[in-house]
N, C-alpha and C positions, 0 to 999 in steps of 0.2 A: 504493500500500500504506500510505502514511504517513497518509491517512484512518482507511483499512480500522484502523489499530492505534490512530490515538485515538481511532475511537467505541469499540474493547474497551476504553479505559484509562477510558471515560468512568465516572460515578460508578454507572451502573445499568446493568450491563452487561445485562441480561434483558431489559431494559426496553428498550433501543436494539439488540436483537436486531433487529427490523423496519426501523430505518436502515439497518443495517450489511450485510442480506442488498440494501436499495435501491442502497447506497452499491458495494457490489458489481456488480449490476447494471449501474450507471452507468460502473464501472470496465470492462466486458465491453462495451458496446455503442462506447467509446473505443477 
C-alpha cells in the first residue's frame, strides 16, 4: 500500500493515474 499512496502523493496525480492502477496490479498478482 505504501507504493499505492506515494504515487497519489506524487506531484500529478492524473497523470500517474496509469502507474498507480499498474502499481496495483502488480500489488494483486503478489
Amino acid at each position: 500500500m505504501g507504493g499505492s499512496l506515494f504515487v497519489v502523493s506524487g506531484p500529478s496525480g492524473s497523470g500517474k493515474s496509469t502507474i498507480l492502477a499498474m502499481v496495483r496490479k502488480n500489488i494483486s498478482g503478489l
